[in-house]
C-alpha positions in Angstrom: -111.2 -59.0 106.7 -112.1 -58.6 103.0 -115.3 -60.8 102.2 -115.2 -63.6 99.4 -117.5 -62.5 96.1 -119.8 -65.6 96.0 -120.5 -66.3 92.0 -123.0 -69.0 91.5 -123.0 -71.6 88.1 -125.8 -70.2 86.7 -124.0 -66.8 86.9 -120.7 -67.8 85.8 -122.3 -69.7 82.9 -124.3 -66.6 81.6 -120.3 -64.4 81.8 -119.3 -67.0 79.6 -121.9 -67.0 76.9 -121.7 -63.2 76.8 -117.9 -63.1 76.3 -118.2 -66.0 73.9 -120.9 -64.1 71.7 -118.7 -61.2 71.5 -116.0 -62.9 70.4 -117.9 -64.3 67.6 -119.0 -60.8 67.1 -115.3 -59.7 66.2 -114.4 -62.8 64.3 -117.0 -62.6 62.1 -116.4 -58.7 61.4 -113.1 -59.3 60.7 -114.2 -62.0 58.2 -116.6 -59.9 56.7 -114.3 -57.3 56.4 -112.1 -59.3 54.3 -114.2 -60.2 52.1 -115.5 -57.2 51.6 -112.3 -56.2 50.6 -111.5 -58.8 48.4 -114.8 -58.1 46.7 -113.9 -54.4 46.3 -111.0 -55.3 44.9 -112.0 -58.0 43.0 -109.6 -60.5 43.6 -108.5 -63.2 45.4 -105.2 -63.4 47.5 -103.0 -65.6 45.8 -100.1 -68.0 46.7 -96.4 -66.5 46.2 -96.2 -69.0 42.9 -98.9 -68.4 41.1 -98.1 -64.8 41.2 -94.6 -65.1 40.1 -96.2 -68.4 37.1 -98.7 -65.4 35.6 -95.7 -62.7 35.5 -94.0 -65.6 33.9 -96.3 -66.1 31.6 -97.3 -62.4 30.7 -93.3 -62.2 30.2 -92.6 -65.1 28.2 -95.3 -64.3 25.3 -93.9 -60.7 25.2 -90.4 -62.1 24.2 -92.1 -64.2 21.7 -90.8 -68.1 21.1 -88.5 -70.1 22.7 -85.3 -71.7 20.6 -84.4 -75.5 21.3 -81.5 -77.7 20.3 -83.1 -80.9 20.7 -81.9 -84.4 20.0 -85.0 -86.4 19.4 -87.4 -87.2 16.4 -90.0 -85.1 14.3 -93.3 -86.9 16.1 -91.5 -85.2 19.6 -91.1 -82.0 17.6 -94.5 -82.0 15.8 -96.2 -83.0 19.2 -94.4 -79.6 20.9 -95.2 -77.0 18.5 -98.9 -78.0 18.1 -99.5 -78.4 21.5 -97.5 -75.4 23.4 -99.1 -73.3 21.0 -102.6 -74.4 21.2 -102.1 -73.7 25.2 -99.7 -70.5 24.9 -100.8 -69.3 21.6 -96.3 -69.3 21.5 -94.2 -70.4 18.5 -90.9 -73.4 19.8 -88.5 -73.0 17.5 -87.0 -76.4 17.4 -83.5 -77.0 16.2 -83.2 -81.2 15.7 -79.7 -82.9 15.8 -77.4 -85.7 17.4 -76.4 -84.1 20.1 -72.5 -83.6 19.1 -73.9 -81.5 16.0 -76.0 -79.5 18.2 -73.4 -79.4 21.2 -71.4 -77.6 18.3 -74.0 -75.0 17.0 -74.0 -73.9 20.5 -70.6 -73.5 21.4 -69.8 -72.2 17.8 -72.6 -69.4 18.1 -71.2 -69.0 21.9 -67.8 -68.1 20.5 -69.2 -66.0 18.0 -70.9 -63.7 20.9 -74.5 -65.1 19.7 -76.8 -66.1 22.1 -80.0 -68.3 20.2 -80.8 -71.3 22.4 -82.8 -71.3 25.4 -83.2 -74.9 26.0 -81.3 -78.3 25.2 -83.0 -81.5 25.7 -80.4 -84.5 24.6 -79.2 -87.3 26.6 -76.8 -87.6 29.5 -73.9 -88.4 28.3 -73.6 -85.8 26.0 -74.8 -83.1 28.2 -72.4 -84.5 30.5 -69.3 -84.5 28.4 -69.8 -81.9 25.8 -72.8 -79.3 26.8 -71.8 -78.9 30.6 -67.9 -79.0 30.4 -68.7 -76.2 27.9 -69.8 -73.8 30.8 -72.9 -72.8 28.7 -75.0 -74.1 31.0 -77.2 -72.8 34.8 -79.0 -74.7 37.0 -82.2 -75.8 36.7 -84.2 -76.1 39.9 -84.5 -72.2 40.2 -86.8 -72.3 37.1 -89.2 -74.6 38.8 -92.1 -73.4 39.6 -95.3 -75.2 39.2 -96.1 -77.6 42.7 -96.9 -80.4 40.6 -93.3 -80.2 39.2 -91.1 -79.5 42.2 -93.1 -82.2 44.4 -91.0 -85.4 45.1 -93.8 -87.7 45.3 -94.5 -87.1 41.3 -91.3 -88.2 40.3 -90.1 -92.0 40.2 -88.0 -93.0 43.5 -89.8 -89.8 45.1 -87.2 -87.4 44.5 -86.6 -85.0 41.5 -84.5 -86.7 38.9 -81.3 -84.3 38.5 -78.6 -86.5 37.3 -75.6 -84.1 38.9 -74.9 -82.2 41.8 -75.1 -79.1 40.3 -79.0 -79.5 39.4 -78.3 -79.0 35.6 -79.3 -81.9 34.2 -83.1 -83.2 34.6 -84.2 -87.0 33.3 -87.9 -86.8 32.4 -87.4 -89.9 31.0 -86.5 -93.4 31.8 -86.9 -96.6 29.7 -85.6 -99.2 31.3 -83.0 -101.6 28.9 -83.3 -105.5 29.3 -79.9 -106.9 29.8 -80.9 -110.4 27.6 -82.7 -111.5 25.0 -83.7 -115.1 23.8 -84.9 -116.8 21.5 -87.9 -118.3 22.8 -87.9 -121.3 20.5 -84.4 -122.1 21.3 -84.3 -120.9 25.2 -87.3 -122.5 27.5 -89.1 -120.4 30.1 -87.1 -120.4 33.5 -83.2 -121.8 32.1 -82.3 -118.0 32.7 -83.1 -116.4 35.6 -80.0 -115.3 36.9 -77.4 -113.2 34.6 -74.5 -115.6 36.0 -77.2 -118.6 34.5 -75.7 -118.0 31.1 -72.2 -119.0 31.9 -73.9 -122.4 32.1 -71.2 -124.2 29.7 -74.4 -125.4 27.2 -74.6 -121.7 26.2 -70.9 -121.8 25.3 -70.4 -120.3 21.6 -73.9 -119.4 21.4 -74.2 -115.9 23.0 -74.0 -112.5 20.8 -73.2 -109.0 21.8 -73.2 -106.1 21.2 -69.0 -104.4 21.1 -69.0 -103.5 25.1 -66.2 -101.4 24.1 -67.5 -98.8 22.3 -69.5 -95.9 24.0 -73.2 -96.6 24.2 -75.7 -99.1 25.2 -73.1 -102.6 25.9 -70.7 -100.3 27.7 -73.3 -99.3 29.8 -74.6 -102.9 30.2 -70.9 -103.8 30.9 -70.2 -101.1 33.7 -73.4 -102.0 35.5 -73.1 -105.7 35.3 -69.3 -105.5 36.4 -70.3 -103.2 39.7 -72.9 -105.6 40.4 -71.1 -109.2 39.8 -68.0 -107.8 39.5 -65.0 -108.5 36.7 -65.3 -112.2 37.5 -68.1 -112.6 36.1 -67.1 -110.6 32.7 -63.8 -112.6 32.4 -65.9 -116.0 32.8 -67.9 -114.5 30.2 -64.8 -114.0 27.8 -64.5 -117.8 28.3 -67.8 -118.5 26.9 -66.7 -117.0 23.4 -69.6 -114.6 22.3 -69.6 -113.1 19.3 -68.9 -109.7 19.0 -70.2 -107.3 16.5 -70.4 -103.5 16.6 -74.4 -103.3 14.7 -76.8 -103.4 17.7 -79.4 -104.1 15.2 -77.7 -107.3 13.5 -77.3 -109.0 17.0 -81.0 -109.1 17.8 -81.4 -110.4 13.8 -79.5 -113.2 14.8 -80.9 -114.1 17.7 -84.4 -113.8 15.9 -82.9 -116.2 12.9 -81.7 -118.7 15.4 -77.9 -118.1 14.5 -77.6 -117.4 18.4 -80.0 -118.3 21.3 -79.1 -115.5 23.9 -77.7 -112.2 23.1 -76.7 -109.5 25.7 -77.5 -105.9 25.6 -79.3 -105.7 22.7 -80.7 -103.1 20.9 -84.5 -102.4 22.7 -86.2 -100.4 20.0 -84.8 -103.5 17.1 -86.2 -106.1 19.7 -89.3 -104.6 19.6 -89.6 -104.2 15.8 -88.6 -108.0 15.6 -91.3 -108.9 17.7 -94.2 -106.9 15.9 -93.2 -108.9 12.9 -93.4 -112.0 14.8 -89.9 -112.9 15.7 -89.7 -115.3 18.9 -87.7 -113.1 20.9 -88.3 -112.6 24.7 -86.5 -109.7 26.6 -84.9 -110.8 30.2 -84.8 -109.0 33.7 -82.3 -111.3 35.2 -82.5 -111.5 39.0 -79.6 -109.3 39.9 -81.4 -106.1 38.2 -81.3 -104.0 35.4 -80.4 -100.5 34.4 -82.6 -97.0 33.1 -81.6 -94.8 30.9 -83.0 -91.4 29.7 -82.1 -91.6 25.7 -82.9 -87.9 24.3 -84.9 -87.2 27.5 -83.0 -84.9 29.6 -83.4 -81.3 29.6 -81.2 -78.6 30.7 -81.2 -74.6 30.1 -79.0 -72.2 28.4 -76.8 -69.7 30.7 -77.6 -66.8 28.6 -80.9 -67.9 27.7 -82.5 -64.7 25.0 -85.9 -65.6 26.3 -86.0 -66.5 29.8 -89.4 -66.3 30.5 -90.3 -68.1 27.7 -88.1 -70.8 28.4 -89.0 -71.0 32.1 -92.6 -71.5 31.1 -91.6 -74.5 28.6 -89.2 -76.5 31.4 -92.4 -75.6 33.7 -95.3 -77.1 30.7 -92.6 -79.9 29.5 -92.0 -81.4 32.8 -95.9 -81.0 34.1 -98.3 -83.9 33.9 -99.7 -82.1 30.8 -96.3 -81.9 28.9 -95.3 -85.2 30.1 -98.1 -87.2 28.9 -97.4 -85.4 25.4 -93.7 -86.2 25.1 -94.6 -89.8 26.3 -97.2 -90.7 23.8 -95.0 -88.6 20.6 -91.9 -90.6 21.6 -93.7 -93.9 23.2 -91.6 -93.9 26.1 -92.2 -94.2 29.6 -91.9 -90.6 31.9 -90.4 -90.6 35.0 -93.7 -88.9 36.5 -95.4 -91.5 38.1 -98.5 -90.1 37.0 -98.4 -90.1 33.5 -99.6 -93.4 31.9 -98.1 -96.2 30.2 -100.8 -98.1 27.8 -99.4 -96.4 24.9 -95.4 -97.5 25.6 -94.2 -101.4 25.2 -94.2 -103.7 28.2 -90.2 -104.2 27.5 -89.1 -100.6 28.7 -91.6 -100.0 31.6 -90.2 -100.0 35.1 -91.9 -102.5 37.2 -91.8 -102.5 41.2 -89.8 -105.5 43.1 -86.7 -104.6 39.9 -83.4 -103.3 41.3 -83.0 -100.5 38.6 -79.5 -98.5 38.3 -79.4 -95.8 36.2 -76.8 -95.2 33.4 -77.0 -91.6 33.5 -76.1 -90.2 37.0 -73.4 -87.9 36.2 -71.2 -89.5 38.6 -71.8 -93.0 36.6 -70.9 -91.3 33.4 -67.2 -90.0 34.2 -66.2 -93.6 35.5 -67.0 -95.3 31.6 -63.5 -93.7 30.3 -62.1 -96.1 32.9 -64.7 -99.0 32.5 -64.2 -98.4 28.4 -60.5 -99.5 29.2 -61.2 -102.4 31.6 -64.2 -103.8 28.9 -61.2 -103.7 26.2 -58.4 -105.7 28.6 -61.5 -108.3 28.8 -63.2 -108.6 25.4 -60.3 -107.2 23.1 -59.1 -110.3 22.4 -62.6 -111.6 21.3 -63.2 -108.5 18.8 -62.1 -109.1 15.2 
């Protein structure tokens, strides 16, 4: 019979010191190997990303500048060029237009076998019914490339804003549009709080609105507020005899003057020149919710884009914190990067938490309002003269 090798602890304690130390041995050659290498090759290993963002960026300032068809105003435009190029050292060439004058550049220069623009930036509903229809557009999301861009957790809701299926269409902004306005001096603190609390018969004949049958902000206002209280509550509103105009800005002049105490879907950017001059006017987040909306801040790129690189690296700068806080303060509007402040952009279009918010500019939104356009006219037609 085979004897049993007796091992005492002290022995079988020592083993494992001595396979332990030359473990540590290897581990640490290993480690100093790598280095070593990296210092002979003076680099550092970098992230799949970061490689691909510097090609990206050696690329782009070989092809030069980047054209844009734009929709919004000359501080947004001024604010671009001198910043880009104070980073880049690149020229934006920025075309400005409402968007059906620019939607037709494009397709004209299209048609003509010309391929100038890299990158639109209008609002939803015409990139939605003009641009996309057009086929002159790609997706988006491919061209993202910075972490800070493609996380979730930087964009409002935690998700990246694409407003259709397709991933063509990103909202980088959201102002958020009060469905009422009063006339403090006429309207006390806490008689509205619900949207249905102005069908109170004391407001009959003294509400004004904007002509919710005409594409834009009331038709919004009207397709939201007739999902969420549903057409009920619009024909009780017919009862209470609004007046109707089609200028956004004369309704919130009224209600300033005192003509009318409450008016509905008013212009926001007229209510807040009204109330820098003094005007009593309060804006209104009725109970039931309110709705977002992107104006000119949605940005999509070209199919045949003549400098790719170039206009990769824009979306990538644009829709940073950097770019964001940029376009923000140029245009005074709220991002939808959670990150990006506010102190510069009026309390009325800021999203606050606790609001139920619906967006006006989901793609999917957008192609019902042919058919809410007709059900907003059976309603209020009869009011409009």
């Amino acid at each position: 019979m085979k004897k049993m090798i007796s091992m005492s602890p002290v022995f079988i304690l020592l083993l494992s010191l001595a396979l332990s130390a030359c473990v540590a041995k290897e581990t640490d050659e290993a480690t100093a190997t790598g280095t070593e290498e990296k210092i002979k090759t003076g680099t550092e290993v970098r992230s799949g990303w970061q490689e691909e963002w510097e090609r990206v960026v050696r690329e782009a300032k070989k092809e030069g500048n980047i054209a844009i068809y734009a929709a919004f105003g000359s501080p947004v435009k001024i604010a671009l060029i001198e910043s880009f190029k104070q980073k880049y050292g690149m020229e934006l060439d920025i075309t400005m237009g409402r968007a059906p004058e620019i939607s037709q550049k494009l397709i004209t220069e299209n048609r003509a076998g010309l391929n100038l623009a890299d990158v639109i930036i209008a609002g939803a509903s015409s990139i939605t019914t003009i641009f996309k229809p057009s086929g002159l557009l790609s997706p988006l999301e491919p061209l993202l490339l910075l972490p800070e861009v493609r996380d979730p957790q930087a964009w409002w809701q935690k998700k990246l804003p694409f407003l259709d299926k397709d991933k063509i269409m990103f909202q980088f902004i959201s102002r958020v549009s009060a469905p009422i306005t009063i006339n403090t001096d006429m309207v006390k603190a806490g008689e509205i709080v619900y949207m249905r609390d102005i069908l109170h018969p004391r407001w009959k004949g003294k509400i004004t609105m904007n002509d919710p049958t005409m594409v834009g902000g009331t038709l919004g206002w009207f397709a939201v507020f007739s999902e969420l209280l549903g057409h009920d509550f619009m024909r009780d509103l017919a009862k209470m005899e609004p007046a109707i105009i089609s200028d956004r800005r004369l309704v919130v002049e009224w209600i300033a003057r005192g003509r009318y105490p409450i008016g509905l879907a008013a212009s926001t950017e007229s209510v807040e020149e009204f109330i820098t001059f003094g005007a009593p006017l309060a804006s209104i987040i009725p109970k039931e919710g309110a709705y977002v909306s992107a104006g000119a801040g949605v940005v999509s790129i070209v199919a045949k884009a003549p400098h790719p690189n170039a206009a990769k690296l824009f979306i990538n700068w644009l829709l940073s914190r950097e770019g964001q806080t940029i376009y923000s303060k140029a245009q005074e509007t709220p991002s939808n990067r959670v990150d990006v402040a506010t102190d510069h952009v009026s309390p009325i279009i800021i999203r606050h938490t606790g609001v139920n918010y619906l967006s006006t500019d989901d793609e999917e939104f957008l192609l019902t309002l042919p058919q809410k356009q007709k059900e907003a006219k059976d309603i209020f037609g009869p009011l409009i003269k």
